[in-house]
N, C-alpha and C positions, 0 to 999 in steps of 0.2 A: 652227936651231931658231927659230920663230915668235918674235916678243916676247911675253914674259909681261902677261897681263892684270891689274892691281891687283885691280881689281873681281872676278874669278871665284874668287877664296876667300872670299869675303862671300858672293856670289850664286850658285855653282856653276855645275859646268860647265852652259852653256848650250843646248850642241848636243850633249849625249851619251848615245848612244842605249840605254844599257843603265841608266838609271837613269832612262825613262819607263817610267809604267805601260802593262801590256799594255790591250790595244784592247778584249781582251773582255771585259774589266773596269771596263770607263771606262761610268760610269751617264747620261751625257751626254746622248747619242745611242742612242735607240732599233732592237735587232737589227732586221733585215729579216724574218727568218724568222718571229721572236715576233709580228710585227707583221701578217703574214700569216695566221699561224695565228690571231688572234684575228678578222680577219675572216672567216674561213671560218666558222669556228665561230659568230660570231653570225648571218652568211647560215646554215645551219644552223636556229642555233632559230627564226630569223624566219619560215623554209620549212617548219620543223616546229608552231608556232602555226597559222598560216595552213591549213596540212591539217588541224590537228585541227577547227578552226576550222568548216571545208568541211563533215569527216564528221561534227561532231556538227549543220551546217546536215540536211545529207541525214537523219542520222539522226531528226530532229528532224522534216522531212517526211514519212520513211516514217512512222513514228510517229502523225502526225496523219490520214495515207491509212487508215493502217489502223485508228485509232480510231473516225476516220469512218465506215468500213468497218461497223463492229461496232455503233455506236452506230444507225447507219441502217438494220440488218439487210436493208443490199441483198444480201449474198452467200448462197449454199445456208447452211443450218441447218449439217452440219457443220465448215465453213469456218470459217463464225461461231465457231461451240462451238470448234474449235481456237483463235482467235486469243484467244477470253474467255480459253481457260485459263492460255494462254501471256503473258497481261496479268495475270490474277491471281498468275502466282508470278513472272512479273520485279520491276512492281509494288509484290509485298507480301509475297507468301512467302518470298520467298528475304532481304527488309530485317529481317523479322520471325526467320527464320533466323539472319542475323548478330545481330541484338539479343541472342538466345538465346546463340547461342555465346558472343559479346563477355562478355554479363551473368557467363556461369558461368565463363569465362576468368578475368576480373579476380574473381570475387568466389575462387574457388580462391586466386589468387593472392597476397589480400589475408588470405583468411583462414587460409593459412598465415603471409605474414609477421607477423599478431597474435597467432598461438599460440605465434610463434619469440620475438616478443617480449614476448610473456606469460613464457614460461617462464622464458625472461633476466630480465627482472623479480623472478620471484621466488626467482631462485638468490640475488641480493642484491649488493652492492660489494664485500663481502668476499672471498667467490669468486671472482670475477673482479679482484678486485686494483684497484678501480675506487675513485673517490673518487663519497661519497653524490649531490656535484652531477652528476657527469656518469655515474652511473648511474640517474639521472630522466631519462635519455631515454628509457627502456626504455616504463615504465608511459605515459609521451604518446605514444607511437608507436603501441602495444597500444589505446591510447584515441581512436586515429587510425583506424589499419587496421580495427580492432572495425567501424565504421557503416558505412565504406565496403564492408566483404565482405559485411555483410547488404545494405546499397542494392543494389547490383551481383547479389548471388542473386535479388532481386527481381526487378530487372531481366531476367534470364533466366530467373524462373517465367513473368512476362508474353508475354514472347516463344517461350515454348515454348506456351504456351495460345494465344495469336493464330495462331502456326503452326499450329495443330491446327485450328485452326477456318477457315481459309483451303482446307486441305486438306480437309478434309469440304467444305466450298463447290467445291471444284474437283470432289468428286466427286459433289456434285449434280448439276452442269450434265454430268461423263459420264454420271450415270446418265437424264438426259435424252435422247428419242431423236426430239423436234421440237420445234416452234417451241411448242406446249401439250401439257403432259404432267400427270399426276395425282400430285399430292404424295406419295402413298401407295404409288406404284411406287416412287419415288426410295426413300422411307423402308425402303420392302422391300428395295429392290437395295443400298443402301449399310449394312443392318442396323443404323439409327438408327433412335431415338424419332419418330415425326410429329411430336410437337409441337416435337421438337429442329430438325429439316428446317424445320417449317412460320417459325420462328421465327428463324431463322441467314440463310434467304432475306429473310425479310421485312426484317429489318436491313440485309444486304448492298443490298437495293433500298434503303430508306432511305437508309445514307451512297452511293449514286450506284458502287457497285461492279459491278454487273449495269443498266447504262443498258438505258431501255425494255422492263424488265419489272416486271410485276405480279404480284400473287395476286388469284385471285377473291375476293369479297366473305363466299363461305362458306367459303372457308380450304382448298380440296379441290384445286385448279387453278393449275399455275403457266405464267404466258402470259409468253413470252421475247421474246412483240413485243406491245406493247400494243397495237397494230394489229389485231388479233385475236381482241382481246375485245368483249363484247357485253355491256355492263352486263343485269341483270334488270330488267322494267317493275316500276314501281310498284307494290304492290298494293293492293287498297281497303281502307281500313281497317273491320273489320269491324263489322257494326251492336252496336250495347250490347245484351248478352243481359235476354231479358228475367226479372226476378227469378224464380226456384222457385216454382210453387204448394206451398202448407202440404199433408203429407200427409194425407188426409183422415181417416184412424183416427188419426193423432199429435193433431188438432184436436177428434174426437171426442170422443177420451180429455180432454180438457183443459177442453175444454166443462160435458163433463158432471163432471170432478171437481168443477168451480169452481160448477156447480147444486148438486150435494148440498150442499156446504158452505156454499150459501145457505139452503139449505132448512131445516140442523142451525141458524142464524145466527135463524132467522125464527122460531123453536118458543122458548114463553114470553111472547110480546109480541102472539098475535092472540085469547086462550082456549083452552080448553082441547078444546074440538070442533074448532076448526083446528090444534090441536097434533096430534089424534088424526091428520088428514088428511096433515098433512105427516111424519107418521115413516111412513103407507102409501105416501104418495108417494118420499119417501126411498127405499124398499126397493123398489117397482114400478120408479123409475128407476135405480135399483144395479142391477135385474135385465136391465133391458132393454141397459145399457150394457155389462157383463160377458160378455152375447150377443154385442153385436157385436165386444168384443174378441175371444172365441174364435172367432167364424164375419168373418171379413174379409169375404167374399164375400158378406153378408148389410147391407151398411149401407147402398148404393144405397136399398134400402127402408125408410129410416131417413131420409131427407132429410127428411118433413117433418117427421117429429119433430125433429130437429134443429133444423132451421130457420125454424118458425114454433111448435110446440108450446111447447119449452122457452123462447123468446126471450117467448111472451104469458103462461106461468104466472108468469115472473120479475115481466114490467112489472103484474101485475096483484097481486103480493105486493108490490111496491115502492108501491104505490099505499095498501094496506094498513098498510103499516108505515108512511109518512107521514101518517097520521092521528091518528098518538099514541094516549094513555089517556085520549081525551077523552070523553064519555058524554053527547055529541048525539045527537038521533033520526037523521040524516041517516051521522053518523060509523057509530053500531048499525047501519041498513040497509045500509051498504056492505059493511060487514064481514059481513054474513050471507048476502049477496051472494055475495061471493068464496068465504067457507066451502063455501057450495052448489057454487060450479063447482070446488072442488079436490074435490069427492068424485066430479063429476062425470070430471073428468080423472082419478080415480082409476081408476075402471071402465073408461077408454078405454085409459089406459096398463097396467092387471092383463089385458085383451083383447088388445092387441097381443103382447105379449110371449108372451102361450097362444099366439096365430095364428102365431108365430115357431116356436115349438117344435113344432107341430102339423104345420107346412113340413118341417122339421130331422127330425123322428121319421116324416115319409111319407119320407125319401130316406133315413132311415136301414134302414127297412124295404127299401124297393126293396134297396138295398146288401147288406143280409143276405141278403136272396131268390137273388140272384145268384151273392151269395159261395155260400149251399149246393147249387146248380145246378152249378156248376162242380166243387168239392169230391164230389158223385157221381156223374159225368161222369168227373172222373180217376181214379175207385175211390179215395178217401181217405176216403168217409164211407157210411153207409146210410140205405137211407129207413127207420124206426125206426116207422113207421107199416105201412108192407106189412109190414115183418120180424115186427109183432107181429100184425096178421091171419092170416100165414100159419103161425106160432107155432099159434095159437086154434084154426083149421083143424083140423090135425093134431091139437091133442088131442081134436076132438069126435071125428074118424074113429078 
């Protein structure tokens, strides 16, 4: 037997092999396998970055090819029109989709847990066995969930109205069938309002949704390549109308109200022999003006009296009545003057008006003559003149 060691009941055995730890437990020394496997795996994500990398470059290219494409309307119309459409709903319809979903998802979600914790709320602590503090989680949770379910419904009324309006825009441009097409087919084919069409395009071109189109200036035409369009020239601005003539019986009439009632104005203040003149003249001019309002057709021959008769009886009454009640020889001879020519324009204007009537009563005559000409012509009348000779006749035989 070997000599015994002092030291190996202090220190333990030194070489013995069942009281070292095993190998694959010893944190030391890093396994070979573990050590591999973690380089594969990060060669892995590094080859898996880099590709994505790649495809979203490519992606990212085709993308611009074909925005290019669409924006420069180098390809056929429906080439185009497919790629517009396939860009409006990746885009925007299908984000505006999610928004929707998302909004009514959580807002569902939210405003069940506020009803769940409404209702906890107000079953109470007692009921539940719950102490008053930590049954106040209830009513903050309920006060929590509450704004966030309405926020999030909103969320998804928006998003369902943006969808909607996206997809009528999608179905404008199908209902399009070239590069300018009339607002009012669309409106027809898609059985939308025009003004709803004319107005959802116009927008869409504003935020840059539909590049390189327009609508025409009058609202009828929508041009998908502005290349195409043809502004309208100018037009001259048209000359200033020239103002209305006064109608000439509306002026008559006004004229001659505004004489009689100089004439009623003038009576009292020249004697009484010019008072006599101007109530004949009053009533000879009532007469002749009342003519021409019943016979229209009759005031062409009224010019001069209009226009120089009535304008010199006035200026020579004005002349009259600026002399006052003064009783000079030269003021008396004026005045007797004047007296004289209004009785003379009495007699002129009682003649015209008879020569008026005298016109008026020969065509009313013709008129009759005619009327009973035809009237025994059609047998609806008799001649009352033979019928009674021929009456006389008979009784002498």
């Amino acid at each position: 037997m070997p000599p015994r060691n002092p030291y190996q009941d202090q220190c333990g055995p030194a070489n013995n092999q069942e009281n070292m730890p095993p190998r694959e437990t010893y944190t030391g020394i890093p396994d070979l396998d573990d050590a591999v496997g973690e380089i594969v795996q990060a060669g892995a994500q590094i080859g898996s970055g880099v590709l994505d990398g790649l495809a979203g470059v490519v992606q990212s290219v085709g993308d611009a090819i074909r925005s290019r494409g669409v924006e420069n309307k180098t390809v056929p119309f429906e080439t185009w029109r497919q790629r517009m459409d396939r860009k409006l709903k990746n885009n925007d319809q299908d984000g505006y989709l999610g928004m929707a979903v998302g909004g009514w998802t959580f807002a569902a979600g939210f405003g069940i847990a506020a009803l769940v914790m409404f209702i906890l709320a107000m079953v109470g602590p007692q009921a539940m066995g719950m102490l008053p503090e930590e049954h106040v989680v209830f009513p903050v949770l309920t006060a929590c969930f509450a704004p966030m379910a309405v926020g999030f419904g909103v969320m998804g009324v928006f998003g369902v109205r943006l969808w909607s309006r996206y997809n009528r825009l999608r179905s404008y441009l199908r209902a399009a069938r070239d590069w300018t097409w009339d607002i009012s087919a669309i409106a027809r084919d898609t059985m939308q309002p025009q003004d709803r069409v004319r107005e959802e395009l116009q927008k869409a071109i504003s935020d840059g949704k539909i590049p390189g189109a327009l609508i025409s200036s009058d609202g009828t035409t929508l041009y998908l390549n502005d290349a195409l369009y043809t502004p309208p020239a100018p037009q001259p601005e048209p000359a200033p109308k020239a103002p209305p003539e006064p109608d000439q019986a509306d002026s008559l009439r006004r004229e001659g109200v505004d004489f009689l009632n100089y004439l009623r104005a003038c009576r009292g203040h020249l004697g009484e022999t010019a008072d006599e003149e101007l109530i004949a003249m009053q009533k000879n001019c009532g007469s002749i003006l009342g003519f021409a309002h019943n016979h229209p057709d009759q005031q062409p021959r009224l010019r001069r009296f209009r226009e120089y008769y009535l304008p010199t009886t006035r200026k020579l009454l004005d002349t009259a009545m600026g002399l006052g009640d003064t009783d000079a020889v030269a003021a008396e001879k004026i005045r007797g003057e004047i007296t004289g020519i209004l009785h003379t324009l009495n007699l002129a204007y009682a003649k015209l008006y008879e020569t008026l009537l005298q016109d008026v009563s020969l065509d009313v005559s013709t008129e009759i003559d005619t009327l009973e000409t035809m009237l025994r012509q059609d047998g609806l009348t008799h001649d009352f003149r033979q019928d009674f000779g021929a009456e006389t006749k008979n009784v002498n035989l």
